[in-house]
N, C-alpha and C positions, 0 to 999 in steps of 0.2 A: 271639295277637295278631290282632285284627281291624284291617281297614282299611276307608274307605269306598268305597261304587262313584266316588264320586266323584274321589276321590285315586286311585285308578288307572286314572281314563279313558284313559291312553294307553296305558295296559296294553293294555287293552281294546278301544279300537280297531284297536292292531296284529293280537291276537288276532282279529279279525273280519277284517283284512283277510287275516289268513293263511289264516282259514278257506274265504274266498274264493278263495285262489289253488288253493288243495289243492281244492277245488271243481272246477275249473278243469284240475288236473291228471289228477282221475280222468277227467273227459270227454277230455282229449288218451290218457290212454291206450286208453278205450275207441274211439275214433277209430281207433283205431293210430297214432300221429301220428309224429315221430322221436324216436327215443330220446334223441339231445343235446338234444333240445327240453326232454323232460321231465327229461332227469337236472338241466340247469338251474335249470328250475321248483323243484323238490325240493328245490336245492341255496338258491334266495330263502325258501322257506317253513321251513326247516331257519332261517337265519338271523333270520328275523321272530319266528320263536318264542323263537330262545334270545335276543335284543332285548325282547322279551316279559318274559321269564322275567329277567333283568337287572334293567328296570326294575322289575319287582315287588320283587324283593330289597331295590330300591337305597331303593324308598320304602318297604317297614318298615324299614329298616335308621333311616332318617331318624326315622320314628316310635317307632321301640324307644329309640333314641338319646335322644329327646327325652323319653320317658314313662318311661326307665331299668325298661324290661319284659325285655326277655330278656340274656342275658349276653354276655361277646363271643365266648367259645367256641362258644356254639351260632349265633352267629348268623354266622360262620366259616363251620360245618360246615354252613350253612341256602347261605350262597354257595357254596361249592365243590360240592354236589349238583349245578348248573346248569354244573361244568367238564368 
């Protein structure tokens, strides 16, 4: 199943902005910065991803639906990989 860049722009932007924060994390820790600092950070970018990884699901889930491409067993076991 292909999807467009387009139909996952949001994907995509979260993924960029996580990439930014994880960015952001390695200079706090090369700083030394505090640890609850960063365990937090880690703990937003942890979240943005699997936010990420959701909506990617959620929109082939909508196009496989719609194209009757993949089955519903696999596309099950396609969500629960992201639990």
């Amino acid at each position: 199943m292909e999807m467009s860049p387009e139909t996952l722009r949001p994907a995509i932007n979260r993924l960029k902005r996580a990439r930014g924060q994880l960015n952001g994390i390695i200079d706090m820790m090369e700083q030394g910065r505090d640890c609850e600092e960063i365990v937090l950070q880690i703990a937003a970018v942890s979240k943005a991803l699997e936010r990420a990884g959701f909506a990617v699901v959620a929109t082939g889930m909508r196009q496989c639906l719609a194209d009757d491409t993949m089955d519903a067993d696999r596309m099950e076991k396609l969500f629960l990989t992201l639990a």
